[in-house]
KOLPA-659773 format. One record per residue: x, y, z of N, C-alpha, C in turn. Coordinates in steps of 0.02 Angstrom, whole numbers, plus 50000, padded with zeros to 5 digits. Example, Ala and Ser with C-alpha at 12.3 -4.5 7.8 and 13.67 -1.06 7.14 Angstrom:
BEGIN
506604971650390506154977550390506604983550390/506424988850354506844994750357506455000250394/
//
This chain:
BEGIN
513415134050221512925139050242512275137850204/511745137950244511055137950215510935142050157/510585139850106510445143350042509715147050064/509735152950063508915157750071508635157950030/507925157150028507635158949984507485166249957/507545168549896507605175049879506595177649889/506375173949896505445174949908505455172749958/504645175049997504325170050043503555171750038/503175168050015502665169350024502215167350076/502465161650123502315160950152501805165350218/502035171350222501825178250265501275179050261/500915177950198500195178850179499835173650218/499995166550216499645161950267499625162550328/500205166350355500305165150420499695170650447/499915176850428499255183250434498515181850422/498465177450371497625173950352497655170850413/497995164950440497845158450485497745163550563/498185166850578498135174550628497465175750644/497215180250576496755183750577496055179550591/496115171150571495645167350583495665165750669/496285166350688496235164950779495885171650800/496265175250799495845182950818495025181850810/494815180650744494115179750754493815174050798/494185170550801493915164050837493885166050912/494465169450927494415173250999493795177151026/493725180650961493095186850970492265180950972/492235176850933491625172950936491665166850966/492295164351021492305160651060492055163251109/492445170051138492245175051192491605175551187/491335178451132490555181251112490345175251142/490175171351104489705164851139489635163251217/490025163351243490265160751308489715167851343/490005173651345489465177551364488915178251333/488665179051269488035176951259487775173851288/487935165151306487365160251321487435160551407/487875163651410487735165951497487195170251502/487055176751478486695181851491486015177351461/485865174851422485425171151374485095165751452/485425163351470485365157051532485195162151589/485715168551621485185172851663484675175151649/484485177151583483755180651579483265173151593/483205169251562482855161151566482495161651633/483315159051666483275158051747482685163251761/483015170951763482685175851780481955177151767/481885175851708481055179651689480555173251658/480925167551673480605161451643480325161251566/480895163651545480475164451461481295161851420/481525161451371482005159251336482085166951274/482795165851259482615172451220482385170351135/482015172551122481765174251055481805178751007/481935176150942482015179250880481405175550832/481235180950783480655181550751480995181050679/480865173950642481065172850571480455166750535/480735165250459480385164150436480465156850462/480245151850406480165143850447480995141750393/480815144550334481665140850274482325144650331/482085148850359482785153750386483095149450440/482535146850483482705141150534482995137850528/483035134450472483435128650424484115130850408/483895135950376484595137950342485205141650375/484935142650453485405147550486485715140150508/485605137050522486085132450562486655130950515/486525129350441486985130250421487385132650396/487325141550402487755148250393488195147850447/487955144850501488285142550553488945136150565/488745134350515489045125850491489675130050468/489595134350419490095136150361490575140250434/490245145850464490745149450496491195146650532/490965141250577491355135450616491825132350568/491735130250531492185124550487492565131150460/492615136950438493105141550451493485142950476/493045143450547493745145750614494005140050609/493695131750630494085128150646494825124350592/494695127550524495365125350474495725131650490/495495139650500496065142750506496695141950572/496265140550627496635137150695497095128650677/496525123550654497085120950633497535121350577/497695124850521498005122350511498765127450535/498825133550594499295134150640499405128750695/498995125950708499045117450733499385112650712/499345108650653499685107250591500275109550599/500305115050589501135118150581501605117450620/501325118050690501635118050760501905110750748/501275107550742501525098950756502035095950694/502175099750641502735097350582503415098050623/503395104350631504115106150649504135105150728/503565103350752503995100250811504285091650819/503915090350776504105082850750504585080550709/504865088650668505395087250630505915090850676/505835093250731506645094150776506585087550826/506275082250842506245076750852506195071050821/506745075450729506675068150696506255064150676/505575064050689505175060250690504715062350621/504795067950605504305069450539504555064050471/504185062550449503855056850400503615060150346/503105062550353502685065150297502435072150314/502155076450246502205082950268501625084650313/501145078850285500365081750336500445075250370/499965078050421499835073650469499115073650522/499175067550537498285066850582498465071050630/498515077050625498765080950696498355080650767/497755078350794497495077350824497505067750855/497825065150817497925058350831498795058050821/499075060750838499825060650818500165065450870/500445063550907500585067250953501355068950966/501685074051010502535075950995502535072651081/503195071451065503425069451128503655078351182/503955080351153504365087751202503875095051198/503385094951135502985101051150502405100451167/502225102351203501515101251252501005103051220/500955110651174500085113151136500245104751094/500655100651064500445095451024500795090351052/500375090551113500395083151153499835079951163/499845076751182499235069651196498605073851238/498665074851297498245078251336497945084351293/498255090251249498305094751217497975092551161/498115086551142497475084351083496915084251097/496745080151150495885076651166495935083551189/496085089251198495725094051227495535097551161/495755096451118495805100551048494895096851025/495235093251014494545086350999493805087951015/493985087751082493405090751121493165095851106/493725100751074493415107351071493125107851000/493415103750960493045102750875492265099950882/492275096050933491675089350924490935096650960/491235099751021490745101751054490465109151005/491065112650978491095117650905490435114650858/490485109250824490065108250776489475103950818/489325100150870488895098350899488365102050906/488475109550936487945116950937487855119650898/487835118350833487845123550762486985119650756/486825114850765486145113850753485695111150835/485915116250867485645116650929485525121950969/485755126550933485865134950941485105137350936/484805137050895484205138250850483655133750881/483255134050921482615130250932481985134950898/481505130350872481035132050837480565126550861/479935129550852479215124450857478775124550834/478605116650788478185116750751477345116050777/477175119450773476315118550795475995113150771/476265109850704475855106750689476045099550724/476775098950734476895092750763476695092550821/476765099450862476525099450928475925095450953/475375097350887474725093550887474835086750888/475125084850844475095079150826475355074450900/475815077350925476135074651003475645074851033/475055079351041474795081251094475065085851166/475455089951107475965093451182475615101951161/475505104851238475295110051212475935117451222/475695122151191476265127451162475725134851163/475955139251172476005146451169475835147851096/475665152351071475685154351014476295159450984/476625164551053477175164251002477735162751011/478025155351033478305151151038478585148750953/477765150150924477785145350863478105150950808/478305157050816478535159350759479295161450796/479885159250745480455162350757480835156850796/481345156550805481725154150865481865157450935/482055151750952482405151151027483045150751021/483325155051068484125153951069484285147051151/484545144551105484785139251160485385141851204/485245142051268485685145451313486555138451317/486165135851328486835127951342487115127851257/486665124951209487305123551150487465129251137/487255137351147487745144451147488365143151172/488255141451240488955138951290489265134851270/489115128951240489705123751221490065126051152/489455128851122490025132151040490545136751078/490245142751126490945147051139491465141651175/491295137451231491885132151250492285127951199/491905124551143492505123651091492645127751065/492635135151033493045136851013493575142251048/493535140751108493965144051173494475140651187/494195133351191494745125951200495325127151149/495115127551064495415124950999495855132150989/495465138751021495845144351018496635144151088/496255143151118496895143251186497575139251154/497375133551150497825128251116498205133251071/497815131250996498325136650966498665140850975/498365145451012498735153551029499305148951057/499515143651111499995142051127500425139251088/500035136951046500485130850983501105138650950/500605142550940500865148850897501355152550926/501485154750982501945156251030502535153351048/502455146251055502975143651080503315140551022/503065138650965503385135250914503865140050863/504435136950854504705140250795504475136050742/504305142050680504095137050617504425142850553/504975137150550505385138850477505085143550425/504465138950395504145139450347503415139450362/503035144750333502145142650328501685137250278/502285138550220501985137150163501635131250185/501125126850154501065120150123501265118250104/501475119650019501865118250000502625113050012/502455106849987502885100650029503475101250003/503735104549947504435106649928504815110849962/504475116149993504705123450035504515118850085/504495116050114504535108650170505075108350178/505205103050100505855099050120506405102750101/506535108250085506835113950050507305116750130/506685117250179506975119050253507015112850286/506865107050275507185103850318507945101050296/508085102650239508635097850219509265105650203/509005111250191509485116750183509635121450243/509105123450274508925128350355509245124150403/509865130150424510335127750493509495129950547/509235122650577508925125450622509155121450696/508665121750743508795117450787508645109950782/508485108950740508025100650713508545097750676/507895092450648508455086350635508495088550554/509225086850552509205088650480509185083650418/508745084150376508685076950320509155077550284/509405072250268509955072350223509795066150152/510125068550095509905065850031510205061250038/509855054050000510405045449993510455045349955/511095043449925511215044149851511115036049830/510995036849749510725032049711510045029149701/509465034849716508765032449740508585037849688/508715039849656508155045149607507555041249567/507725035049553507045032449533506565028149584/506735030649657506355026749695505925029749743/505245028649739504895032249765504785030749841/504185032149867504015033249953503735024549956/503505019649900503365013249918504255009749948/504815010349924505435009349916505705012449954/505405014850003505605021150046506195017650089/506035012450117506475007350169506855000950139/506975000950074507164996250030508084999250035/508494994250012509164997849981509194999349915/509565005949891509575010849861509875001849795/509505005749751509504999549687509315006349628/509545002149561509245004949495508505002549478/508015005249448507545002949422507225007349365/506935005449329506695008449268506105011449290/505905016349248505325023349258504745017649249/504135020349284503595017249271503255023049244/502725022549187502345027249177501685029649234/501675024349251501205025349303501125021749394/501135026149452501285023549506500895022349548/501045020549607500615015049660500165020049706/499715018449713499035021149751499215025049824/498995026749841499115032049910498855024949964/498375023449975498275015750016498905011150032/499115010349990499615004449982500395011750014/500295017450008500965020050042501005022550121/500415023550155500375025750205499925022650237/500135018850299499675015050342499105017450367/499025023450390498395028050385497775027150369/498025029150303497585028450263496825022950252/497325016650255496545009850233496355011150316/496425012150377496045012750428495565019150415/495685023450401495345030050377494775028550337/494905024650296494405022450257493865019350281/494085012550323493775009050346493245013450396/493525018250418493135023750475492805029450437/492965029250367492295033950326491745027150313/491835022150287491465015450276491035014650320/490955016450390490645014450452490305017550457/490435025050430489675028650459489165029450403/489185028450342488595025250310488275019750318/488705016050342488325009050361487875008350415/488265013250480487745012950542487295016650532/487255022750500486485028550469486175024250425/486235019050399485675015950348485365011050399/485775008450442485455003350498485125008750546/485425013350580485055018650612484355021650582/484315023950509483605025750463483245020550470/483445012450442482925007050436482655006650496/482935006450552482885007250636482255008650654/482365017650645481885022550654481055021650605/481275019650560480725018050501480325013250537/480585009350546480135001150565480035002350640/480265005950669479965007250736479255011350738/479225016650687478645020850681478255016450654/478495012250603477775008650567477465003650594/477715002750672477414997050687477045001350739/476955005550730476605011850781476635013450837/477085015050847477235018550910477105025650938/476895026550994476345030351016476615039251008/477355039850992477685044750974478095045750921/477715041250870477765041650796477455044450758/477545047850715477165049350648477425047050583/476905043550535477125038350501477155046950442/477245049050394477405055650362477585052850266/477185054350225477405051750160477765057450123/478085061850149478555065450128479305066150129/479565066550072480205064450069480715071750043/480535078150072480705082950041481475084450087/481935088150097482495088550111482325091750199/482125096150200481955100750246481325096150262/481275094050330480565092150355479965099550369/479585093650335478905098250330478455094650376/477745100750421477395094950440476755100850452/475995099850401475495104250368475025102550410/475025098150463474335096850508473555092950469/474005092050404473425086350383473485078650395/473135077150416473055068550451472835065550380/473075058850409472585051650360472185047750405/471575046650405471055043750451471195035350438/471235034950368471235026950355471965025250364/472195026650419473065025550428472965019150439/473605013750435473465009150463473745009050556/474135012550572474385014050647474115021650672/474535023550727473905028850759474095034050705/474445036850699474355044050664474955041350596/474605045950542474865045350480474665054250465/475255056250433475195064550376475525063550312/475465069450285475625070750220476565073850247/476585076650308477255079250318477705073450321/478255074650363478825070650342478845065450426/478905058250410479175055050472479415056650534/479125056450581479695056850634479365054550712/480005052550731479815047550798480485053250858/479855056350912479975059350949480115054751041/480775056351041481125052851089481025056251152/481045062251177480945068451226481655070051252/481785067651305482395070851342482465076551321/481975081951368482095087251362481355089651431/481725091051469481095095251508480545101251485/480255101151498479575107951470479585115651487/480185114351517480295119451540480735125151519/480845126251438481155131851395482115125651413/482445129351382483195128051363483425126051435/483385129851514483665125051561483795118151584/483265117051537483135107451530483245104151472/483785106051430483865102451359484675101651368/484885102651433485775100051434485845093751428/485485089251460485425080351427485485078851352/485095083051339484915081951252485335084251212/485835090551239486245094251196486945090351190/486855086151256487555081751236487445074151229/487065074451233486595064751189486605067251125/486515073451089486675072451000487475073850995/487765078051035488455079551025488695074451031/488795070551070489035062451076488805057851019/488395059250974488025055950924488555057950853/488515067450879488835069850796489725066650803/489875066550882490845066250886491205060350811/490405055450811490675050750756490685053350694/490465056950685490375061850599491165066150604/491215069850668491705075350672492415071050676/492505067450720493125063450688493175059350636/492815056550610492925053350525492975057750456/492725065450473492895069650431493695073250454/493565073950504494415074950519494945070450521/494955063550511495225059650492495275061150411/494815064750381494625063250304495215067750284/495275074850307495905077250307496495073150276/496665070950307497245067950290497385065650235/496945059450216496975058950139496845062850089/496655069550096496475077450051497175077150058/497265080050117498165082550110498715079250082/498605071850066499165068150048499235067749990/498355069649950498335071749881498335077049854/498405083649891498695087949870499355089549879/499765086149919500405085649934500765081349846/500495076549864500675073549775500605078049727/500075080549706499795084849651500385091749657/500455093549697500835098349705501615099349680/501795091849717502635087549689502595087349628/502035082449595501895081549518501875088049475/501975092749493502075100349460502755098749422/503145095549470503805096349417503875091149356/503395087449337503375084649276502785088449233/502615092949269501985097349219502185101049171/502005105949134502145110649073502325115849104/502275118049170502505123749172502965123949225/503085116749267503585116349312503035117649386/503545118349457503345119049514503215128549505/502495129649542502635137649554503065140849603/503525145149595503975147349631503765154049678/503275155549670502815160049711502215155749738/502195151849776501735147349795501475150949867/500805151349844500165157749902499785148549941/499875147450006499535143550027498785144050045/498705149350054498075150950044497515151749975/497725154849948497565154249867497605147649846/498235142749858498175137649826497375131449851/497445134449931496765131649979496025133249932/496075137849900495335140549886495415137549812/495865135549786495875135349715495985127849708/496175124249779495935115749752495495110949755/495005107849706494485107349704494335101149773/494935098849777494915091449850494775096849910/495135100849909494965103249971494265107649982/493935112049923493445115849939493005110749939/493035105949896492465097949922492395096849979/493105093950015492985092550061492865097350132/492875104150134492655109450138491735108750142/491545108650078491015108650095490545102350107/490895097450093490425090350154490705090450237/491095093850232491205095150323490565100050351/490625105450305489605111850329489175105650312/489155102450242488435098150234488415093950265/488875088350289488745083450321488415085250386/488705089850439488455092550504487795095150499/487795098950438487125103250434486505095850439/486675093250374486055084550359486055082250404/486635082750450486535076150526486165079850578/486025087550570485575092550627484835091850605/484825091050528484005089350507483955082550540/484405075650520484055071750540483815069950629/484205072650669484045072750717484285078750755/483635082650806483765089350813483265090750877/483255096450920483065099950975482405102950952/481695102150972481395105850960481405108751033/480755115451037480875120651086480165115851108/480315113751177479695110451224479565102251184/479915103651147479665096251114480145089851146/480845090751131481335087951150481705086651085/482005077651081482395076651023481865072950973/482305074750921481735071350855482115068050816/481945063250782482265058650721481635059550657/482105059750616481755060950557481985053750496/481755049350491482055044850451482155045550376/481695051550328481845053750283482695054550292/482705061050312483245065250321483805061750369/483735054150408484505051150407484755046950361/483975044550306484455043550243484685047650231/484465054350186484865060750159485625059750183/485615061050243486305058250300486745053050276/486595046850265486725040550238487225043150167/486695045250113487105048050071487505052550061/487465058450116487955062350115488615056550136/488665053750189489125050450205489315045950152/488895041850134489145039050066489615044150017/489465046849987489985051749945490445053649979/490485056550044491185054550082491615048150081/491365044050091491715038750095491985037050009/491525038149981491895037549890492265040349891/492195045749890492755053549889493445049549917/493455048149988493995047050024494225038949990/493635035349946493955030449907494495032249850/494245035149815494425037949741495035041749761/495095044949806495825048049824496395042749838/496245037649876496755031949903497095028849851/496465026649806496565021749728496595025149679/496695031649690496945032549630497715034449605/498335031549563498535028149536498975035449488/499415040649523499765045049476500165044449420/499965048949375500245048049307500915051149296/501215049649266502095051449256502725045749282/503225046549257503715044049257504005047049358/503655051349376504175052849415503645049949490/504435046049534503915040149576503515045149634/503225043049641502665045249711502995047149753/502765049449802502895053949866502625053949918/502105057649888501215060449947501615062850011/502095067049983502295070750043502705066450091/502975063450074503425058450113504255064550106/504395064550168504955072250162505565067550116/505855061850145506495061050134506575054550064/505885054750054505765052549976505985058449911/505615064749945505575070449893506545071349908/506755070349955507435074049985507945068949942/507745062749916508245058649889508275062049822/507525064349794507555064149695507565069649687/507665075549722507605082649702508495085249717/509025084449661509405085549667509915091049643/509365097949640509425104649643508895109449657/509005112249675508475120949691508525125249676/507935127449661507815134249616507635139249690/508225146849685507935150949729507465153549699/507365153849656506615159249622506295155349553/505835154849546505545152349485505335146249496/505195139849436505025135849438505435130849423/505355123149445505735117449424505365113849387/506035108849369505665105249311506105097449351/505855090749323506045084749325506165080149277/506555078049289506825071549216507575067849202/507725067049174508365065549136508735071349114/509465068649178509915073349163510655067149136/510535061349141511165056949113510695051549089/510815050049023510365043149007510995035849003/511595035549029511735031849049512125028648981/512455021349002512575019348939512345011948944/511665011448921511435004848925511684999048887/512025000148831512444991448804512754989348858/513094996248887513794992748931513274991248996/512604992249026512404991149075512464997249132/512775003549117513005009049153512115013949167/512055014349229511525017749241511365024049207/511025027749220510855034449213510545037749269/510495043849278509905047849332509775052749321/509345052749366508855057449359508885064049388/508525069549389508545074849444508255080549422/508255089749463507835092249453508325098649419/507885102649388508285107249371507605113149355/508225120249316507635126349322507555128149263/507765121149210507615121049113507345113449128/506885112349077506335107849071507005102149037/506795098249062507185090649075506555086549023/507165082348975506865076548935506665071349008/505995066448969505655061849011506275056049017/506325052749059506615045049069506435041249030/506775036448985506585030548961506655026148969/505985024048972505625015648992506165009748977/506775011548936507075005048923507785005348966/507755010848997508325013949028508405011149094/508865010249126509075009449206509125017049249/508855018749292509165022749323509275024149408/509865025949439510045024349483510665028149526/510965034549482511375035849504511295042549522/511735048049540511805054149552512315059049521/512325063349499512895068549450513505069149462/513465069249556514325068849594514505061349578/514085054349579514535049349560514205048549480/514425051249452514275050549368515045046449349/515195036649323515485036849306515855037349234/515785043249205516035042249131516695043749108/516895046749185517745046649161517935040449148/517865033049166517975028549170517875022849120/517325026749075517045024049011517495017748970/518125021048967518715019148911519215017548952/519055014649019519535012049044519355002449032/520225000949027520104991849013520234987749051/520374989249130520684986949163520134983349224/519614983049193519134980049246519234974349270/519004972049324518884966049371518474963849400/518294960249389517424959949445517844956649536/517284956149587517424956149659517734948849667/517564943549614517844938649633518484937649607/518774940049551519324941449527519904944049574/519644951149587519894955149624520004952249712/519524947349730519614942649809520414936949781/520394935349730520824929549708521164932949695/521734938849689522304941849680522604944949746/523244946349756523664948849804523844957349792/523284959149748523404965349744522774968349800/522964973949839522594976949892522014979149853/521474977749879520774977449869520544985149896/520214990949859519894995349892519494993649950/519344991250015518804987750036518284994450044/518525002550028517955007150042517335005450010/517695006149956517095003749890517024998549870/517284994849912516894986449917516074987349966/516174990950030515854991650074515354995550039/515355001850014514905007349970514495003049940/514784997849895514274994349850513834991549890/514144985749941513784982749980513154986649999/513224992250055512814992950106512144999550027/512585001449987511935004849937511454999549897/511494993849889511254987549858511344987749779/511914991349743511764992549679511914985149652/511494983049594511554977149572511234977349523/511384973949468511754966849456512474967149462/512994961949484513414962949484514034967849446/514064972149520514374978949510515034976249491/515354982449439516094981149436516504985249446/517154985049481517764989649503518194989949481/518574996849462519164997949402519734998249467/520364996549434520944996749469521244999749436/521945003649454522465003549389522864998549413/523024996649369523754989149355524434993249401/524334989049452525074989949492525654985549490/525924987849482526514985549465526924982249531/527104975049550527384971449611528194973849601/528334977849651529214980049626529664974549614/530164975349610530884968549594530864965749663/531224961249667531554957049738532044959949723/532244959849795532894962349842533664960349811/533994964549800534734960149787534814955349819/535194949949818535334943649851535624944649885/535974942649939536414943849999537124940849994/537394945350024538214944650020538534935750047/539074932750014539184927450049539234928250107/539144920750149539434920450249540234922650230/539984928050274540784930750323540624928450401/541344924650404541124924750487541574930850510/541364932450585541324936650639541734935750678/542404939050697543114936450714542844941750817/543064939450862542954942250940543594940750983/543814944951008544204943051067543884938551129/544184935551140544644929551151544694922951106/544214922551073543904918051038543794918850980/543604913350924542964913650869542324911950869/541994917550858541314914250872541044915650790/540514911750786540074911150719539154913150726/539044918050688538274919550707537834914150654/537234914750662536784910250625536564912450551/536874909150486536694911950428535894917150415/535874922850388535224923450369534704920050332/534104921650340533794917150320533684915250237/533644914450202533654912450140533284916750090/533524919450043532954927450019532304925650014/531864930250019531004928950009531094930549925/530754924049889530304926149817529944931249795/529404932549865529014938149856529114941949867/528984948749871529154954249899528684953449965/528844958250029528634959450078528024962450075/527524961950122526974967650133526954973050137/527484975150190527674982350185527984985750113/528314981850073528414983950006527954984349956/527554980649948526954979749933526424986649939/526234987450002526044994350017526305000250012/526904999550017527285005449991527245006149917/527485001249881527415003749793526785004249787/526035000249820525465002949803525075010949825/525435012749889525405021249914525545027949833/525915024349790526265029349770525545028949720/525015023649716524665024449663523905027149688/524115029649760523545031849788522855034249774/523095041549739522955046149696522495042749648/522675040449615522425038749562521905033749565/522225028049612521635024149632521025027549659/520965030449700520315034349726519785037749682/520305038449625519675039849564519505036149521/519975031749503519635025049462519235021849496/519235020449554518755013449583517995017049602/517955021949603517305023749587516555018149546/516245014749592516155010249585515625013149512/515395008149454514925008849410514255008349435/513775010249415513155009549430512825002549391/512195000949434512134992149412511974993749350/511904985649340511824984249279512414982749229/512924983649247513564984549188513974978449241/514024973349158514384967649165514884969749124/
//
């Protein structure tokens, strides 16, 4: 029977992740009618609607906007996430605890199927696409500088964009629908994060899924060894990189690597296009974060127009005619940002695989694993994730400065501000370096959330409180006899480096210590005494080695048969007849005798031959 947990904290995530769909409902809905009524008045009275703010507020709302989106969209996924664990772990198929859930798809549940993704996708890309398209504003001074003419109060406040209104409420209507279904139809064990209360239900919880089961003799082998046979090996103080354990990963990388590279070729682009003067350029010697532009000229330019404001080469696609005519433009940058929005959601993954580690690595810490583990709390309190948290708002926000909607103007590039861009992405891409390569400390092997890695070395549970990891048998190394490892809910001495370890507590052999009757396999092939072949096979197919050795007890070959009576012949009516002498006694005893005097040592054999763990010659 399944062991319960006497806690669950889990409840608290599930109600946070809830309460984030609910809102997403209310400001998916909102939007969707907003930018409708916003698009009838337009149509209707030929004017766009307007709000009256300062010029920094313009700036800065888009990305108050950044933050609220990248809100809804982690509280939706990560009930997304969840759906797709446990539906992947009643199809066997779960691997690791996180996953690219939008590139990873279930075969039998539909909210996390293939079609059900790119619709998800869609609804993330078109979500953060309108956060800096929402907001039109116009600068007078650039206006001049275009030669485009404008209203006067056009120039104070924004414009609400009727179309990117509509596409923010459509993604987050798409990413909400989905979920609400993911949430409905899925059973999910567990909320936690937490990759222990993971593998805790997949390997203890009678559910409908597949159930993991522990391999014995792997406690010192981590998620690189994952597909190796179960062998002894000595503790390393220090273990192998997250890159080198999950294939994922170095493509992930390679796809944060790309988009600094194309924004520095994209900036140089834009740069050398204006300076060779082009007639909807402004060459701008300002390099401030926020584009500025003061309507002071340079006469001695060397191309047509030169200012003191900031660069920028105006592309148009956008009709003159208020927001009815900027749907071209609103999805020529959304198609621009989709490459930012999936390489940060790719970035995910490697966050999660390092807080999945960090988390495991608790049980070699000072205070053990927390046994009240808040997934939410733990979300706000890890520094990988509120990072990467906030280059998901900054990155979108820097990529809306560098290229963006003015009101009657059209699209603009700012080459200051797609370097700015450049380097935001750069520190992404480090970030998502420094996580891969970097290289965990402790004796106890890696994981990163690998389920049936953690399911081999964790070989007890705590219903309440905290665990600890280490040495629970140090083995007897003269004789070559392993030791192992495992978990417990009193702090465990570290493994030593000079030690073998390899075994498990149920096959602990030390009853066997002071037995003298050993044999090794070739010994034991060259005798006529019956060979265990169970635990011939056991050794085989677990790989323990160096040559393993097997205890017998000394059986004893019974006597030969009394000898047989002299020929009597066989007297018959009418006649004498004579039968054919028997055959001449056997030396050996029979097979069947053989097996019979060895039956009686049954018992006993089954507990001696308990094979040793490697290393012991």
């Amino acid at each position: 029977m399944a062991v319960q947990k006497q806690h669950d904290d889990s409840r608290y995530t599930r109600n946070a992740c809830v309460l984030g769909l609910v809102v997403s409902w209310f400001v998916g809905i909102g939007s969707l009618l907003g930018g409708g009524i916003c698009l009838y008045t337009e149509i209707r009275d030929g004017t766009a609607t307007h709000i009256v703010m300062s010029h920094t507020w313009r700036e800065i709302l888009p990305l108050l906007l950044n933050v609220v989106v990248t809100l809804l969209n982690d509280s939706m996924g990560y009930i997304h996430s969840c759906s797709l664990r446990w539906a992947l772990q009643r199809e066997g198929l779960l691997e690791f605890n996180s996953n690219l859930r939008l590139l990873r798809a279930s075969k039998y549940s539909r909210p996390n199927g293939m079609v059900a993704n790119a619709v998800y996708l869609i609804g993330i890309v078109l979500a953060y696409g309108s956060t800096s398209l929402t907001f039109l504003s116009l600068n007078p001074d650039l206006a001049e500088l275009l030669d485009r003419g404008y209203e006067t109060d056009d120039t104070h406040g924004v414009h609400i964009n009727a179309i990117a209104l509509l596409t923010l409420g459509a993604g987050l209507f798409f990413q909400a629908t989905i979920t609400n279904w993911a949430l409905v139809t899925t059973s999910i064990p567990t909320w936690s994060s937490n990759p222990l209360d993971v593998v805790r239900a997949c390997t203890h919880d009678e559910t409908d899924g597949h159930r993991i089961e522990p391999r014995i003799g792997r406690c010192m082998m981590g998620i690189h060894q994952a597909k190796e046979d179960a062998r002894s090996q000595r503790p390393s103080p220090k273990q192998r990189p997250m890159i080198t354990a999950h294939y994922r990963v170095l493509r992930i990388i390679v796809l944060l690597w790309v988009s600094p590279i194309l924004s520095a070729a994209w900036g140089g682009g834009i740069q050398a296009y204006i300076t060779k003067g082009h007639r909807n350029g402004v060459l701008g010697r300002s390099w401030s974060l926020l584009p500025i532009f003061t309507g002071i000229t340079d006469s001695t330019c060397s191309i047509s127009q030169c200012t003191d404001g900031t660069s920028v080469l105006n592309v148009g696609w956008s009709a003159e005619h208020g927001t009815a005519g900027t749907v071209g433009a609103v999805f020529l940058i959304t198609a621009f940002q989709s490459i930012v929005t999936v390489s940060l959601h790719c970035a995910e993954l490697i966050v999660n695989l390092s807080r999945d580690e960090a988390i495991y690595r608790e049980l070699i810490g000072p205070k053990g694993t927390n046994g009240h583990y808040n997934s939410v709390w733990a979300a706000f309190t890890s520094w990988q994730t509120l990072f990467l948290f906030a280059l998901k708002a900054g990155v979108h926000w820097i990529f809306g400065l560098a290229i963006n909607l003015q009101f009657q103007l059209g699209v603009n590039m700012y080459p200051p501000q797609i370097f700015y861009f450049t380097a935001f992405a750069l520190v992404t891409a480090v970030f998502g370096l420094y996580l891969s390569l970097r290289r965990p400390k402790g004796y106890l092997p890696a994981a990163y959330g690998h389920i049936q890695t953690m399911a081999d070395i964790i070989d007890e549970w705590s219903d309440s409180g905290s665990m600890f990891w280490g040495e629970k048998y140090p083995g007897i190394p003269h004789r070559g006899v392993s030791g192992y490892t495992g978990t417990s809910t009193e702090r465990l001495k570290d493994p030593d480096e000079r030690h073998w370890y390899g075994g498990q507590k149920q096959h602990d052999p030390s009853h066997l210590r002071h037995r003298k009757s050993a044999v090794t396999v070739s010994s034991v092939a060259a005798t006529t005494v019956p060979v265990n072949t169970t635990n011939v096979n056991y050794l085989t197919t677990t790989g323990i080695s160096p040559a393993p050795v097997y205890y017998y007890p000394p059986v004893a070959v019974p006597p030969p048969p009394p000898p047989q009576q002299p020929f009597q012949p066989m007297y018959s009516y009418p006649q004498w007849t004579q039968q054919a002498p028997p055959a001449a006694p056997s030396q050996y005893p029979s097979v069947s005798s053989l097996n019979s005097a060895y039956s009686g040592y049954s018992t006993y054999s089954n507990q001696s031959t308990q094979p040793f763990l490697s290393g012991y010659r």
